[in-house]
PDB file of N, CA, C, O and CB in Angstrom:
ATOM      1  N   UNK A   1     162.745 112.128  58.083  1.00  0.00           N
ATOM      2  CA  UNK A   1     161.311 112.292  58.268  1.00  0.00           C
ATOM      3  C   UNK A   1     160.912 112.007  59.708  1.00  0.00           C
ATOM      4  O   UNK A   1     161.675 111.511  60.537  1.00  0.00           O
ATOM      5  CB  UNK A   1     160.544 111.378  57.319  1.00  0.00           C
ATOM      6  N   UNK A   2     159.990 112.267  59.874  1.00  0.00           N
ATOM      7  CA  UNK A   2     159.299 112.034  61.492  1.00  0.00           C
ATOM      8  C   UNK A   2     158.516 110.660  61.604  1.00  0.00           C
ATOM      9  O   UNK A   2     157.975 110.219  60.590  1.00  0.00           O
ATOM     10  CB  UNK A   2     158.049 113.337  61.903  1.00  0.00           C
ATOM     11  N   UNK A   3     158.435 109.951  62.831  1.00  0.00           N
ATOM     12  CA  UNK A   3     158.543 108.741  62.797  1.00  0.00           C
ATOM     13  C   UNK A   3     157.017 109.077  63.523  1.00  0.00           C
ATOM     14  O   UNK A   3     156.565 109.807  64.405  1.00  0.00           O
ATOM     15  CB  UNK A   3     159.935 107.888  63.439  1.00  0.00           C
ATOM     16  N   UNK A   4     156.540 108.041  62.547  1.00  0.00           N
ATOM     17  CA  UNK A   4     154.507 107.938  62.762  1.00  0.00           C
ATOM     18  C   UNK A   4     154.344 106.728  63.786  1.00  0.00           C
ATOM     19  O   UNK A   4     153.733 106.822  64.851  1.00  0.00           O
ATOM     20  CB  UNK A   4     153.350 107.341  60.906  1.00  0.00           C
ATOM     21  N   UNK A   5     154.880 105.753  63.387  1.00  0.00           N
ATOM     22  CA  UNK A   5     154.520 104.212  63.985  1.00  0.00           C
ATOM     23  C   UNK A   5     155.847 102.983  64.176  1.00  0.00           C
ATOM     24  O   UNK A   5     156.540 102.652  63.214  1.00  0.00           O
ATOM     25  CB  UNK A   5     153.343 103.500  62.771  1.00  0.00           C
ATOM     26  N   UNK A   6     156.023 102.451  65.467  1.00  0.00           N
ATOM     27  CA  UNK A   6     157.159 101.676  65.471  1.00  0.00           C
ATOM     28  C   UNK A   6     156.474 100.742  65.519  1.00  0.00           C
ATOM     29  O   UNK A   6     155.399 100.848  66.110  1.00  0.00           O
ATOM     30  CB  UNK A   6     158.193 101.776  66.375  1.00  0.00           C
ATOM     31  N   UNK A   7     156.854  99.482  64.910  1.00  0.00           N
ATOM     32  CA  UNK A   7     156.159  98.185  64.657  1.00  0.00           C
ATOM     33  C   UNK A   7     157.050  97.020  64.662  1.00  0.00           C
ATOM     34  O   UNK A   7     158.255  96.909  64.436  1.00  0.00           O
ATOM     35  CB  UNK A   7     155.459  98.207  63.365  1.00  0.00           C
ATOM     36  N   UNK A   8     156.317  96.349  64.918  1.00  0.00           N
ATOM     37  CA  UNK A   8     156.937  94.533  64.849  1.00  0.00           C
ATOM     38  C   UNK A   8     156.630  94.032  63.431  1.00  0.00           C
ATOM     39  O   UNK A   8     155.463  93.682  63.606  1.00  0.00           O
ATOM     40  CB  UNK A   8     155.976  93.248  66.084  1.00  0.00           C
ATOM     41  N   UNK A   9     156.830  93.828  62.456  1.00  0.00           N
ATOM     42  CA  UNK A   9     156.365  93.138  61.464  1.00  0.00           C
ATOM     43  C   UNK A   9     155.287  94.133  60.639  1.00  0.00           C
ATOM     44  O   UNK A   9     154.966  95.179  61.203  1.00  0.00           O
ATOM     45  CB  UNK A   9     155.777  91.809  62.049  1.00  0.00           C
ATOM     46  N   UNK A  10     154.899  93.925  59.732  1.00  0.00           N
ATOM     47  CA  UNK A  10     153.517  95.224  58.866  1.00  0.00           C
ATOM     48  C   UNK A  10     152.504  95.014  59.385  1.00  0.00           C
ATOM     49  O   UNK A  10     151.633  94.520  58.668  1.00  0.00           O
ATOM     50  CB  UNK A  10     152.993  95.146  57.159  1.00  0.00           C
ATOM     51  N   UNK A  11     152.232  95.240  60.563  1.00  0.00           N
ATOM     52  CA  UNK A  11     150.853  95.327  61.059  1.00  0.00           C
ATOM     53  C   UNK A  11     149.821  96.756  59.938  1.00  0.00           C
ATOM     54  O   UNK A  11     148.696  96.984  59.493  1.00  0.00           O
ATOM     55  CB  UNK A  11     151.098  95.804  63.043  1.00  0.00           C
ATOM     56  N   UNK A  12     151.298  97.367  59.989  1.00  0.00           N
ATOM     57  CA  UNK A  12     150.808  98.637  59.080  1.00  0.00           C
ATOM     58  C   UNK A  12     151.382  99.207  57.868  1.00  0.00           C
ATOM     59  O   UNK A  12     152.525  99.662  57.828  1.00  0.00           O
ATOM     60  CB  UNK A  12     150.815  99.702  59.806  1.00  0.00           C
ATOM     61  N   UNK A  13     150.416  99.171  56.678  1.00  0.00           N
ATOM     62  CA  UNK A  13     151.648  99.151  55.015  1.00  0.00           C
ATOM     63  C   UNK A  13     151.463 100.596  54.884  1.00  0.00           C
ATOM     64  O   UNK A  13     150.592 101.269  55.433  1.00  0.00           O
ATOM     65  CB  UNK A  13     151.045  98.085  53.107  1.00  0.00           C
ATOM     66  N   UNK A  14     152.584 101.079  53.921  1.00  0.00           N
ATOM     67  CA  UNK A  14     152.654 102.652  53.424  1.00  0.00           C
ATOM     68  C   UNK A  14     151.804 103.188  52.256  1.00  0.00           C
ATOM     69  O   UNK A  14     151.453 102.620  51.221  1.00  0.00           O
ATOM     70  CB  UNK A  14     154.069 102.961  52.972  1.00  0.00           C
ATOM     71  N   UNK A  15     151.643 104.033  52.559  1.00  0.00           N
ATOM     72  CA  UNK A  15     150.831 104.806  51.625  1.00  0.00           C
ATOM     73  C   UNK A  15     151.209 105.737  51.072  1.00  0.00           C
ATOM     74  O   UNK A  15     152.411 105.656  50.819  1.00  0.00           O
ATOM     75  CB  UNK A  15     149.908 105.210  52.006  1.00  0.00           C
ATOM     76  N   UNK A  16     150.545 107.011  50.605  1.00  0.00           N
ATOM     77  CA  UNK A  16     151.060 108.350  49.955  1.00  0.00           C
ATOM     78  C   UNK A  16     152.425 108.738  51.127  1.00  0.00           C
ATOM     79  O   UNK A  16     152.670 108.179  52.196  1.00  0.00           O
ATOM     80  CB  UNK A  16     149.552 109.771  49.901  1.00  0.00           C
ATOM     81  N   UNK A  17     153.043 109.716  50.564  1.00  0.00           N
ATOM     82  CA  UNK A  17     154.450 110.115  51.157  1.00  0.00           C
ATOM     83  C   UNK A  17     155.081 109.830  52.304  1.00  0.00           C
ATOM     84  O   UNK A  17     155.638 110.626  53.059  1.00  0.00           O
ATOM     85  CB  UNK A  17     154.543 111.217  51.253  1.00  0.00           C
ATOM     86  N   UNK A  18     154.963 108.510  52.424  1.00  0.00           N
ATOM     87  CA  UNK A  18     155.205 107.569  53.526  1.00  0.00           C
ATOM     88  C   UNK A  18     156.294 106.336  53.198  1.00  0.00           C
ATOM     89  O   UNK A  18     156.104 105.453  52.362  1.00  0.00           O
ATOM     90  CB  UNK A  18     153.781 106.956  53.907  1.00  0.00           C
ATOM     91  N   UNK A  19     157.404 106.471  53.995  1.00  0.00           N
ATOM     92  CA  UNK A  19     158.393 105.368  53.698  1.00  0.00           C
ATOM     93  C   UNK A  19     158.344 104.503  54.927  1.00  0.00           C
ATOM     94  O   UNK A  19     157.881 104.908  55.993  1.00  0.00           O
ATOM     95  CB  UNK A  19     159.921 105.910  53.396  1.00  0.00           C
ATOM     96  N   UNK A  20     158.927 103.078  54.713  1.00  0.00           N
ATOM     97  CA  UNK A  20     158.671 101.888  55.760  1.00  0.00           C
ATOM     98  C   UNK A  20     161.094 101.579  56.146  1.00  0.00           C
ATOM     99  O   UNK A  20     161.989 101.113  55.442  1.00  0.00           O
ATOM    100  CB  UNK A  20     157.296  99.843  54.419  1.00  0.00           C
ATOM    101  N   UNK A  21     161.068 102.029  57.215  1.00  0.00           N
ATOM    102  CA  UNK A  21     162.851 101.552  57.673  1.00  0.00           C
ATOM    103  C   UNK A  21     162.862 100.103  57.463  1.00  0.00           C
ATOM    104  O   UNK A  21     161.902  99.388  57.174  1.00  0.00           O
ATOM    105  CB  UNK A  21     163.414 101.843  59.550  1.00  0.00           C
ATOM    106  N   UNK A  22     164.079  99.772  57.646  1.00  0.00           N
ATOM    107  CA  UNK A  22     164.596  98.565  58.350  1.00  0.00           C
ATOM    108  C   UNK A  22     163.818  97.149  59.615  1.00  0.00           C
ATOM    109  O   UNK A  22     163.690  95.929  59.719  1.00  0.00           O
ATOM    110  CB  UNK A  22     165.620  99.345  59.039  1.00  0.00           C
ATOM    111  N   UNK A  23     163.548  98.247  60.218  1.00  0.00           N
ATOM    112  CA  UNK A  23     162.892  97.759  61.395  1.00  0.00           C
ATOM    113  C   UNK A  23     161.465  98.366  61.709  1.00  0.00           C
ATOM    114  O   UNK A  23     161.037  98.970  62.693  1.00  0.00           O
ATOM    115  CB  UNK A  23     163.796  98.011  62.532  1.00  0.00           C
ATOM    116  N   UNK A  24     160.657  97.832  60.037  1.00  0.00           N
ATOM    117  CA  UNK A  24     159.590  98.059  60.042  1.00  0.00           C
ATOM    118  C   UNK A  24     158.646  99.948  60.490  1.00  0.00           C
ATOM    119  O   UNK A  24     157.478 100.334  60.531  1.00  0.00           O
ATOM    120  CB  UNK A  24     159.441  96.890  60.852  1.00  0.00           C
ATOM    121  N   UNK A  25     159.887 100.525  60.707  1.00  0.00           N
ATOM    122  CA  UNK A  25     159.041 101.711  61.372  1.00  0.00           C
ATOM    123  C   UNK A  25     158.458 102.364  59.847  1.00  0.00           C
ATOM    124  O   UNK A  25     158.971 102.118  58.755  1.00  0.00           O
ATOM    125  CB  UNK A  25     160.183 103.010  62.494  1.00  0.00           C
ATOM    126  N   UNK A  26     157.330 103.199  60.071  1.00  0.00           N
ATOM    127  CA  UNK A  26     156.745 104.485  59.274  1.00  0.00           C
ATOM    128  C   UNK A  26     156.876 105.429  59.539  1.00  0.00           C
ATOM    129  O   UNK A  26     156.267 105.932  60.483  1.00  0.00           O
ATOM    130  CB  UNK A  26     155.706 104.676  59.097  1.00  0.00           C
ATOM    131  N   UNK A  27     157.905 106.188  58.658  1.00  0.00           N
ATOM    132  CA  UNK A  27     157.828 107.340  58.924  1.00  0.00           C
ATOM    133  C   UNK A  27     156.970 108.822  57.538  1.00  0.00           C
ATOM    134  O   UNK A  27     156.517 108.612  56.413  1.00  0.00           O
ATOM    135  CB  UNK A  27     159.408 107.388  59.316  1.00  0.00           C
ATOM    136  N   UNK A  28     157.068 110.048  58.247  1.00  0.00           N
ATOM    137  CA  UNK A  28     156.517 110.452  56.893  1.00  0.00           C
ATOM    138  C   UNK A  28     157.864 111.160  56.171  1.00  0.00           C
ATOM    139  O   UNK A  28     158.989 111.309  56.650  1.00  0.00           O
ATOM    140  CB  UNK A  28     155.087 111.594  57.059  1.00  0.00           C
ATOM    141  N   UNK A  29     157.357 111.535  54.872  1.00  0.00           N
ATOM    142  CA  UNK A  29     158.483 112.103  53.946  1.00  0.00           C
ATOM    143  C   UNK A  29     158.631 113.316  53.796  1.00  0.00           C
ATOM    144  O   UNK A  29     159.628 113.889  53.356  1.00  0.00           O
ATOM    145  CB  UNK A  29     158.436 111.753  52.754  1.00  0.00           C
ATOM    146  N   UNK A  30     157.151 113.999  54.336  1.00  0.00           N
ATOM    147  CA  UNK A  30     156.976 115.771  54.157  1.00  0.00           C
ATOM    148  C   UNK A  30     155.962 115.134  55.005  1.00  0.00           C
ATOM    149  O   UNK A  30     155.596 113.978  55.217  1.00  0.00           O
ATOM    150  CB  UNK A  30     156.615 116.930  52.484  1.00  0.00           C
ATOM    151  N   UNK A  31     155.451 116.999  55.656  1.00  0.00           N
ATOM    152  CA  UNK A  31     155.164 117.499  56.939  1.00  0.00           C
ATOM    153  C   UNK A  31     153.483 117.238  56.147  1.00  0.00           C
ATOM    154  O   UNK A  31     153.307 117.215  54.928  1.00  0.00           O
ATOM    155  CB  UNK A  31     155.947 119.314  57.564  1.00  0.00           C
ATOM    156  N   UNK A  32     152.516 117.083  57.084  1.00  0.00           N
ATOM    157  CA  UNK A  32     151.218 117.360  56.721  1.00  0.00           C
ATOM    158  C   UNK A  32     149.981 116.720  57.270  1.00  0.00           C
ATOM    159  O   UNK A  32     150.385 116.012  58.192  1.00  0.00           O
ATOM    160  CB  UNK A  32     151.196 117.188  55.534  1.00  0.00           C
ATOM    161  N   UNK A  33     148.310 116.572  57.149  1.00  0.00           N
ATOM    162  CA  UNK A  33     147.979 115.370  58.273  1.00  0.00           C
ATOM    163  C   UNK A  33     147.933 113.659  57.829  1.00  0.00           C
ATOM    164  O   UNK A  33     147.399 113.189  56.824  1.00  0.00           O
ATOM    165  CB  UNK A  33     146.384 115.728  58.856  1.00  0.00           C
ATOM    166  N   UNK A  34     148.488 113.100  58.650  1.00  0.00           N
ATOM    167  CA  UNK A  34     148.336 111.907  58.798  1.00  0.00           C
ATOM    168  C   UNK A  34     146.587 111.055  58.678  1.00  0.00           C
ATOM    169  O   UNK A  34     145.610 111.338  59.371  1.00  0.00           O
ATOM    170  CB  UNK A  34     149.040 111.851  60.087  1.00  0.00           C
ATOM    171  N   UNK A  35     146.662 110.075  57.668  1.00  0.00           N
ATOM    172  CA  UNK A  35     145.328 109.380  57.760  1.00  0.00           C
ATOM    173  C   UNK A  35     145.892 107.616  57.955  1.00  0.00           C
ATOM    174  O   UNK A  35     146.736 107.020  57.286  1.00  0.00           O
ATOM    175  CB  UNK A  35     144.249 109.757  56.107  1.00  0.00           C
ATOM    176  N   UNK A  36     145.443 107.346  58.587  1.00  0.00           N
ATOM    177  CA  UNK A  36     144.820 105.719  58.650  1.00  0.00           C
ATOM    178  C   UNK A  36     144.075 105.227  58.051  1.00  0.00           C
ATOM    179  O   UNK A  36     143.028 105.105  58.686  1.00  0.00           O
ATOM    180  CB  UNK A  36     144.283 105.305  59.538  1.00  0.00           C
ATOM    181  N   UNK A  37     143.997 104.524  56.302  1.00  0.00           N
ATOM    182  CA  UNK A  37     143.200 104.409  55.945  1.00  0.00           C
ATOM    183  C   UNK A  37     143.252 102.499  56.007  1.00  0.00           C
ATOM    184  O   UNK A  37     144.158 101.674  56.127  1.00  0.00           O
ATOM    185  CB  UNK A  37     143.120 105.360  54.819  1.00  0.00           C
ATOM    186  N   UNK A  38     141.561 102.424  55.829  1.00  0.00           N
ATOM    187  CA  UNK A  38     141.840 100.720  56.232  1.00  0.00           C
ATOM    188  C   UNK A  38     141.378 100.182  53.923  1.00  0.00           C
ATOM    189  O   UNK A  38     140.418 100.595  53.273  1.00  0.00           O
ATOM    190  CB  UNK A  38     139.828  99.776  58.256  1.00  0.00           C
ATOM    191  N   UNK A  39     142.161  99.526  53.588  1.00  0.00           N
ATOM    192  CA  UNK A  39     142.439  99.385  52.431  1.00  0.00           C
ATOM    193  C   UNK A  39     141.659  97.699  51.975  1.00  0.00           C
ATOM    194  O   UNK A  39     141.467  97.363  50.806  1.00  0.00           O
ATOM    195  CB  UNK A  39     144.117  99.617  52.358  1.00  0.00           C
ATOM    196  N   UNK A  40     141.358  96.957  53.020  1.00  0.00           N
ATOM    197  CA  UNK A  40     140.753  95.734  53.398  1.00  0.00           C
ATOM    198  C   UNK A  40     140.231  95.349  54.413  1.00  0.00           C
ATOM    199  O   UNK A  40     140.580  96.141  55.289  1.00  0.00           O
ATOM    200  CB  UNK A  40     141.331  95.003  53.300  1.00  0.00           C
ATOM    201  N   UNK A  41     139.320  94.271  55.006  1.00  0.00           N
ATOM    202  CA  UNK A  41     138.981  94.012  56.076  1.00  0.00           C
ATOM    203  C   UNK A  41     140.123  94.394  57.293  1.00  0.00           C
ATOM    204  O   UNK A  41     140.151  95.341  58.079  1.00  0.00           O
ATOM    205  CB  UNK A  41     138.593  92.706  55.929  1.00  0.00           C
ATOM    206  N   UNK A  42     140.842  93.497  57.145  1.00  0.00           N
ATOM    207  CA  UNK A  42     141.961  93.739  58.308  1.00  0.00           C
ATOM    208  C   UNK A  42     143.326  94.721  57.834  1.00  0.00           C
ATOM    209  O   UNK A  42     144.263  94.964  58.594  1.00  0.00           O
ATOM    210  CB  UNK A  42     142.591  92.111  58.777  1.00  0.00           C
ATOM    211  N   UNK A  43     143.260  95.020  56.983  1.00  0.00           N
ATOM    212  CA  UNK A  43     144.834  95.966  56.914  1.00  0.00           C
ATOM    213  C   UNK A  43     144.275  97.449  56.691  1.00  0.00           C
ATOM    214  O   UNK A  43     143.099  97.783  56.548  1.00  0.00           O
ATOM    215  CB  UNK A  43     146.094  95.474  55.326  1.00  0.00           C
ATOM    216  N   UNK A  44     145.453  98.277  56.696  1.00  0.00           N
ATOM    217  CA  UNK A  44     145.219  99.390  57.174  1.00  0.00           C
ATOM    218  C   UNK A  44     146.704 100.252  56.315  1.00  0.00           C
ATOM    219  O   UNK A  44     147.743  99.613  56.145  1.00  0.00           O
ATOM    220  CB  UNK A  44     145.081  99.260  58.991  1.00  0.00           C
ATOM    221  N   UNK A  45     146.615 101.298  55.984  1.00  0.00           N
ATOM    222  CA  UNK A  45     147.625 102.082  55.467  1.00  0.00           C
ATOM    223  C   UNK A  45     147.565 103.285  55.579  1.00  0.00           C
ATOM    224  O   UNK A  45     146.518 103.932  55.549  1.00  0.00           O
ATOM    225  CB  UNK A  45     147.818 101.924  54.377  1.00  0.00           C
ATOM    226  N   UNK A  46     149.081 103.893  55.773  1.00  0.00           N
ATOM    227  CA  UNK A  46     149.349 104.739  56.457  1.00  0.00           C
ATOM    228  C   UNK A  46     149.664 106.059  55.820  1.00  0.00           C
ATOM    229  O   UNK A  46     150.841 106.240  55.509  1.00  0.00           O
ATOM    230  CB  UNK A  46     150.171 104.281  57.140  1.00  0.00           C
ATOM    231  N   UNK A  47     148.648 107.171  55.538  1.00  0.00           N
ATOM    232  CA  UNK A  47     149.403 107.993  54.209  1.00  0.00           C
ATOM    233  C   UNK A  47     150.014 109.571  54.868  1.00  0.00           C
ATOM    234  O   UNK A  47     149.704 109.719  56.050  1.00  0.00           O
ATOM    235  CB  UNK A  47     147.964 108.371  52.697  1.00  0.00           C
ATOM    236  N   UNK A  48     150.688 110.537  54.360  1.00  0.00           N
ATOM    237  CA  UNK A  48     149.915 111.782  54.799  1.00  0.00           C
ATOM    238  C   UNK A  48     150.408 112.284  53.488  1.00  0.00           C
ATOM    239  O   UNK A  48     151.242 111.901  52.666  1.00  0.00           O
ATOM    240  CB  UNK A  48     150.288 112.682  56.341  1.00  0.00           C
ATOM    241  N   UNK A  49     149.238 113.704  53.644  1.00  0.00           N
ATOM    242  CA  UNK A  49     148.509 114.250  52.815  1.00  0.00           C
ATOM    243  C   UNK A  49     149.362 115.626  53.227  1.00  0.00           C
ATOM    244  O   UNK A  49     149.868 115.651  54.349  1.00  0.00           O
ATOM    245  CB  UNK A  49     146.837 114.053  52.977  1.00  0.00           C
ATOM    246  N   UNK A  50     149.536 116.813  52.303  1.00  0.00           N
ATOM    247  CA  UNK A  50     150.143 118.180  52.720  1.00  0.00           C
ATOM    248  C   UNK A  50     149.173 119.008  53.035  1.00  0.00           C
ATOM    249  O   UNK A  50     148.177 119.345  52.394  1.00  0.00           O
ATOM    250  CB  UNK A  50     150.962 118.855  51.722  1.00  0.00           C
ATOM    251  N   UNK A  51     149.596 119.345  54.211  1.00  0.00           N
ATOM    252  CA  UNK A  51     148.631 120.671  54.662  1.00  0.00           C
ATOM    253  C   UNK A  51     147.822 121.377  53.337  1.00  0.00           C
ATOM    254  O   UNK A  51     148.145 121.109  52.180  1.00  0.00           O
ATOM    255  CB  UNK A  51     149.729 121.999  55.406  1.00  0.00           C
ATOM    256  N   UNK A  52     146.921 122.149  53.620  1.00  0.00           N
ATOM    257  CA  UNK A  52     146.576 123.157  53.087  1.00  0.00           C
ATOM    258  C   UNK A  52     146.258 124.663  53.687  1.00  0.00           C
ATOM    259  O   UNK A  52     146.106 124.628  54.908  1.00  0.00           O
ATOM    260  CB  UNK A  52     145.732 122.697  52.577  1.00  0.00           C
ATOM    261  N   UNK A  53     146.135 125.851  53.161  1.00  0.00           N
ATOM    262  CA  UNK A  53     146.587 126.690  53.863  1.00  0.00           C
ATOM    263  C   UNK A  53     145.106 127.299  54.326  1.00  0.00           C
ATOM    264  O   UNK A  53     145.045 128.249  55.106  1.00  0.00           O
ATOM    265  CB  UNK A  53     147.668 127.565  53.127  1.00  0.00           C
TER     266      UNK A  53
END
């Protein structure tokens, strides 16, 4: 998959078709747009969604 966000620790958790590596990175699982959604005051999650045509 293509790599969204490199991180130190979960500054940022996964969301829809979104997997988290080893070393904290996000990447996505299938192609499509990316959202930032904030899920609480301070956290934030990372989804993407499939194109549409």
């Amino acid at each position: 998959g293509t790599i969204i966000i490199r991180q130190r620790g979960t500054k940022f958790h996964v969301g829809n078709n979104v997997k988290i590596g080893r070393d904290h990175t996000i990447y996505s699982v299938i192609e499509g747009l990316v959202k930032f959604e904030r899920y609480s005051k301070e956290r934030f999650k990372i989804s993407v969604y499939p194109k549409t045509a």
